[in-house]
C-alpha positions as CSV (number, residue, x, y, z in Angstrom):
1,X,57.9,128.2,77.4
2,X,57.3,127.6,81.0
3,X,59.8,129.7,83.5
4,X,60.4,128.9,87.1
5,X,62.6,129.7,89.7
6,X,65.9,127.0,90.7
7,X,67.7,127.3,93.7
8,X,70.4,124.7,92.8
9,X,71.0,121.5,90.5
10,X,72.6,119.0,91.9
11,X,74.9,116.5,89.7
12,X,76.0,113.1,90.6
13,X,73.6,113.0,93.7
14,X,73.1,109.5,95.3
15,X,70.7,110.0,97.6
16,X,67.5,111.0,96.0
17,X,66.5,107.7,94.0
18,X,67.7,105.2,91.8
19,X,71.3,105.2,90.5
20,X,73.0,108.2,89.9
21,X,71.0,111.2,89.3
22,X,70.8,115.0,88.6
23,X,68.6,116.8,91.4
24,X,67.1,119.9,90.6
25,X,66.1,122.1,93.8
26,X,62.7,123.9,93.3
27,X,62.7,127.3,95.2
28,X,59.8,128.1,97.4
29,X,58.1,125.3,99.9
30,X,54.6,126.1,102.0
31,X,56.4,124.7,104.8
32,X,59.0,125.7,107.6
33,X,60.0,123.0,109.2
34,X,62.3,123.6,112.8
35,X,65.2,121.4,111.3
36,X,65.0,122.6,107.7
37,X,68.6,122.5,106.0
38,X,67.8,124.7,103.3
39,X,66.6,127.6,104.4
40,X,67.2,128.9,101.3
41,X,64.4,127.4,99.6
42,X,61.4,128.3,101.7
43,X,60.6,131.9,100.3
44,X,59.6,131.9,96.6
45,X,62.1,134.6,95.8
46,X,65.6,135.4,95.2
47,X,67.6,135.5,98.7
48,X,70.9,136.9,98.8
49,X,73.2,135.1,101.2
50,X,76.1,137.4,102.5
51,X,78.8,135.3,104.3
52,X,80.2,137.6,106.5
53,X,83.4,135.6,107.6
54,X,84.9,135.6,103.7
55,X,84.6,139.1,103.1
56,X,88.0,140.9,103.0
57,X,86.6,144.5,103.1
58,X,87.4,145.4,99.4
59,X,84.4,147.5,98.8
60,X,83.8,146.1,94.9
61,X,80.4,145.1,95.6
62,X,79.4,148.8,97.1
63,X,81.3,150.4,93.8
64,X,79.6,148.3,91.2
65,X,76.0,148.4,92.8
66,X,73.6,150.1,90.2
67,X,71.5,151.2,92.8
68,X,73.6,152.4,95.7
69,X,72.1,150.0,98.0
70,X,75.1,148.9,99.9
71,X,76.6,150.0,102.9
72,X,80.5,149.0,103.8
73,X,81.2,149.2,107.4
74,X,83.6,147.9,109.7
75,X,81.7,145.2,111.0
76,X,80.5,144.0,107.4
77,X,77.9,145.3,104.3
78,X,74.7,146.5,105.1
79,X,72.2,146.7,102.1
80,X,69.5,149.0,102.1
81,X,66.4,146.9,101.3
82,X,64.3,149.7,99.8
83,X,67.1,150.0,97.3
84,X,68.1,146.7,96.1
85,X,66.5,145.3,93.2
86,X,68.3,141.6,93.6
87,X,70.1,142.4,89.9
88,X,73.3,139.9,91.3
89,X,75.8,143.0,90.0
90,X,77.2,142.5,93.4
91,X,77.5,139.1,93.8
92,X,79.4,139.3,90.3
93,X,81.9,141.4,91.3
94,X,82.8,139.9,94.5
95,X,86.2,138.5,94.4
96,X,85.9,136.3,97.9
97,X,82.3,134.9,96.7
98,X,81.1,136.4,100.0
99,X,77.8,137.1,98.3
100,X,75.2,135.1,96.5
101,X,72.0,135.5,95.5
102,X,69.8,132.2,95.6
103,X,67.2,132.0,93.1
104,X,67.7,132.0,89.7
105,X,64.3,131.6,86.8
106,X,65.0,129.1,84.3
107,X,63.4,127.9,81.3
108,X,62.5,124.0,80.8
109,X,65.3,124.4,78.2
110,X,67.9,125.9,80.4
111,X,67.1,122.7,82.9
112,X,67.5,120.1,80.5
113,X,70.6,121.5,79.1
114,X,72.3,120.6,82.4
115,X,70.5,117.4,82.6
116,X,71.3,116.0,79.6
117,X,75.0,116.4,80.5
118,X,74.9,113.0,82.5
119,X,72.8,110.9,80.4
120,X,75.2,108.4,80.1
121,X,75.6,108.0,83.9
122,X,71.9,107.4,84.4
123,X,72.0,105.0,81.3
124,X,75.0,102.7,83.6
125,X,73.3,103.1,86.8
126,X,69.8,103.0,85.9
127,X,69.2,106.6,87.5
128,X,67.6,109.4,85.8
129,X,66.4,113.1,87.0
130,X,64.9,113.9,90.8
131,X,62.9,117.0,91.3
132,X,63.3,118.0,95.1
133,X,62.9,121.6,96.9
134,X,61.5,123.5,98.2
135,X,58.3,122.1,97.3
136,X,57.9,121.3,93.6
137,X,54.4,121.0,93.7
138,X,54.4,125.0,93.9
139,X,55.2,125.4,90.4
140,X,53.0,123.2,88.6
141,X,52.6,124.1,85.0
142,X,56.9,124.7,85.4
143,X,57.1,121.3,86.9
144,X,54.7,119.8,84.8
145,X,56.3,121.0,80.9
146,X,59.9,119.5,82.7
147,X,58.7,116.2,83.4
148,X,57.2,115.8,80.3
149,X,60.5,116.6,78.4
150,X,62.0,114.4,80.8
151,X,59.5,111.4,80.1
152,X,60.4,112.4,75.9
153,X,63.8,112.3,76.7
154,X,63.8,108.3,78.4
155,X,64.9,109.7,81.8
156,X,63.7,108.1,85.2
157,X,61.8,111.0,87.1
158,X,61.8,111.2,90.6
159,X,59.6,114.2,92.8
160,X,60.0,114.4,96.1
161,X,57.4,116.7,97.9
162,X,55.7,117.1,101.1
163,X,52.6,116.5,99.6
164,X,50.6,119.9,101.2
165,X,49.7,120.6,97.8
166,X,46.6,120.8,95.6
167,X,45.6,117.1,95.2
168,X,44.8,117.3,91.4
169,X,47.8,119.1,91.2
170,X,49.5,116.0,92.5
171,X,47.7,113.9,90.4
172,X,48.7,115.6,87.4
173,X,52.3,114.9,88.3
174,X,51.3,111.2,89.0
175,X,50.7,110.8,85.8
176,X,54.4,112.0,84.5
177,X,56.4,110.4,87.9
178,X,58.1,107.1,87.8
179,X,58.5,107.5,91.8
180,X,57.3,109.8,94.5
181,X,59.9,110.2,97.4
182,X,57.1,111.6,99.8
183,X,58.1,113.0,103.4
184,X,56.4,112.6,106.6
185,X,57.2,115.0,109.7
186,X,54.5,114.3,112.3
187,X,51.3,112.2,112.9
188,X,49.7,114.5,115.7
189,X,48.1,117.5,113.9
190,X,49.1,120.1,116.9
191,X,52.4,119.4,116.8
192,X,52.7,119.2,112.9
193,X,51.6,123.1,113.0
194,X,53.6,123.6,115.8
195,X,57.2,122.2,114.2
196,X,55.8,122.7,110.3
197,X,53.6,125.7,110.3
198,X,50.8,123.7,108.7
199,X,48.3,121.2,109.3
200,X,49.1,117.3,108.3
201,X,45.7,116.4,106.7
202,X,46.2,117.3,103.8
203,X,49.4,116.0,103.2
204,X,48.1,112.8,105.1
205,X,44.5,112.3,102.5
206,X,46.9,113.7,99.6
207,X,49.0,110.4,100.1
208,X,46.0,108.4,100.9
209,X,44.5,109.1,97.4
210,X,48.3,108.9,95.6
211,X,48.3,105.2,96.8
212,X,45.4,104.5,95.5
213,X,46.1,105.6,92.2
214,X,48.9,102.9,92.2
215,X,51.9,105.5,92.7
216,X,55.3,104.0,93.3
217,X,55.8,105.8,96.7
218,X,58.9,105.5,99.1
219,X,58.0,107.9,102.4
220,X,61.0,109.4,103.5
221,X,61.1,110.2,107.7
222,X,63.4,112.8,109.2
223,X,63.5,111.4,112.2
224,X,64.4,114.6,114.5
225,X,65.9,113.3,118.6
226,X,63.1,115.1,120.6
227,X,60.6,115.9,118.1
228,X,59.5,113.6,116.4
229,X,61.3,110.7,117.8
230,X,58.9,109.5,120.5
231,X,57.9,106.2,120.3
232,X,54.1,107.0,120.3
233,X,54.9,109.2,116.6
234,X,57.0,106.2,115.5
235,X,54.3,103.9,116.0
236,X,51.6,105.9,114.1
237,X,54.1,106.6,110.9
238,X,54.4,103.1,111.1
239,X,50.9,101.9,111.6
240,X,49.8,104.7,109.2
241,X,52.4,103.8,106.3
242,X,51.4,100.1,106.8
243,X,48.0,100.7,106.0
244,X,48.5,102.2,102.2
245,X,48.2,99.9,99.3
246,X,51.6,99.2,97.3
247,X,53.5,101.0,100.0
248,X,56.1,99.2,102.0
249,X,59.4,101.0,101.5
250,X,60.5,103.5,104.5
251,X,63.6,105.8,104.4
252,X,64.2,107.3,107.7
253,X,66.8,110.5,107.5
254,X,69.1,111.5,110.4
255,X,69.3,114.7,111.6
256,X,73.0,116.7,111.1
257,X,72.9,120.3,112.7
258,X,74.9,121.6,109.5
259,X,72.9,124.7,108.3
260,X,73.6,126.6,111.5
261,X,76.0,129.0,109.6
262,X,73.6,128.7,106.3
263,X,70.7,130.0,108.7
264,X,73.1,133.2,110.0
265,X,74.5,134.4,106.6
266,X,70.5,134.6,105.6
267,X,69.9,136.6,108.8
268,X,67.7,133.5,110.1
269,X,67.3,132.2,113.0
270,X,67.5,128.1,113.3
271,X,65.0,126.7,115.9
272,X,67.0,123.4,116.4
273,X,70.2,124.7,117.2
274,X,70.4,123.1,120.1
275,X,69.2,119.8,119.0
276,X,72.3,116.9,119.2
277,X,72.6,114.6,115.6
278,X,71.1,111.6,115.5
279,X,73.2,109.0,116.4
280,X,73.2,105.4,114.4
281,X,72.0,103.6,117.5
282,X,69.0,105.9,117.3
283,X,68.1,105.4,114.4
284,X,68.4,101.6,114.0
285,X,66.1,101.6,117.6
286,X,63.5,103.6,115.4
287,X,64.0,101.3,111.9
288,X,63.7,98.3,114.2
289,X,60.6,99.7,115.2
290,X,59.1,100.8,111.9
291,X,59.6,96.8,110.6
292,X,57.3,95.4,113.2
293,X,54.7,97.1,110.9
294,X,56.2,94.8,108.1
295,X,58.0,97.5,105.9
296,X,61.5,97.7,104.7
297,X,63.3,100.5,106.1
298,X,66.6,102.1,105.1
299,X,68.3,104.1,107.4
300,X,69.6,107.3,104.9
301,X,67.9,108.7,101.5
């Protein structure tokens, strides 16, 4: 049986599809965008996340440590990254939870032994499973074993991706998707690189061919005050979107700058700090704008 590596699974979530559903966070995503709010998920493995302003000092973490890896000083823990082996001991023994490690391989089994938890909330709300990351095109044969014990099970299957991913690889989870939430961060290749640290055309051509094939597709748009909130970029999502076959459904995201203290307990740096939220009056200017290309937008996932 397939393993892969889950960051988080989300229950209840509202936001991500169809009625209520169960999302399952993929870990590692070819992408790193500016205004990312999980951080977490970007690198393929295991992170551990030390929150610096719940630690009380107690030195339970250092003591347990296998490896001696961890330094307690006044000013915090220091780990010594030649020594840690990511084993969690630490984040087990810590009585404040001021340490976590993100990351953790599953099996399909261990996946669908959450999800089945909830069946009878997607059966009453016509919602099912959403597969989200992270990027969860990056673990194909994973992601492909779990939608096809979703499909056995009767469950709705959502993926959202970014679509910079192999396009047969794609295509294979076509074939097991009721509906592709697909995201959209810029239409001018420089400054996809620039805010993404990739190009755009293959995420552009991937999504191209995935209309072709008939795919139910909603395109989701973060739509970032400063970035990618120009009108010129708002007209070509529109224009572009427009022009695919079978896709007329638009969710444009607002931007919340609520992983600031997510970025620092990671030791990250978040290149949109000092961007301001996007305000509702914003964001309807830019949804008015998108219907003139005759598609139905929702402001919100």
């Amino acid at each position: 049986m397939q393993t892969g590596k889950i960051f988080d699974i989300k229950k209840y979530a509202i936001h991500d599809g169809p009625g209520i559903r169960t999302t399952i966070f993929f870990k590692g995503c070819p992408l790193s965008c500016w205004w990312c709010h999980n951080p977490e998920s970007i690198a393929c493995a295991s992170h551990r996340l030390y929150r610096k302003n719940r630690c009380i000092g107690c030195q339970e973490c250092a003591d347990a440590c296998p490896e001696d890896a961890i330094q307690v000083y006044a000013e915090g823990l220091k780990w010594n990254p030649s020594d840690c082996v990511y084993c969690g001991t630490c984040a087990g023994r810590c009585p404040a939870e001021a340490v976590e490690f993100i990351g953790k391989t599953m099996t399909v089994d261990d996946v669908l032994s959450e999800i089945v938890k909830d069946t009878v909330f997607y059966d009453e709300s016509h919602g099912g499973i959403t597969i989200s990351g992270g990027e969860p095109l990056m673990q194909p044969s994973f992601l492909m074993e779990l939608l096809n014990a979703c499909g056995k099970l009767g469950f709705h299957r959502t993926v959202d991706t970014s679509g910079y991913a192999d396009t047969q690889t794609l295509l294979e989870a076509a074939s097991r998707t009721d509906l592709f939430l697909y995201d959209l961060k810029h239409m001018d290749p420089a400054q996809h690189v620039k805010l993404t640290g990739v190009t755009n055309e293959k995420i552009l051509t991937n999504l191209k061919i995935l209309s072709r094939q008939g795919a139910e597709i909603v395109i989701r748009l973060p739509v970032i005050p400063g970035l990618n909130s120009d009108q010129k970029n708002i007209d070509q999502t529109g224009a572009f979107v427009s022009s695919l076959p079978g896709v007329r459904q638009m969710n444009i995201l607002p931007y919340h700058c609520t992983a600031t203290a997510k970025y620092a307990s990671l030791g990250l740096k978040i290149k949109s700090s000092d961007i301001e939220p996007s305000t509702r009056e914003f964001l309807e200017s830019a949804a008015r704008r998108l219907e003139t290309y005759n598609l139905t937008v929702k402001i919100g996932g």
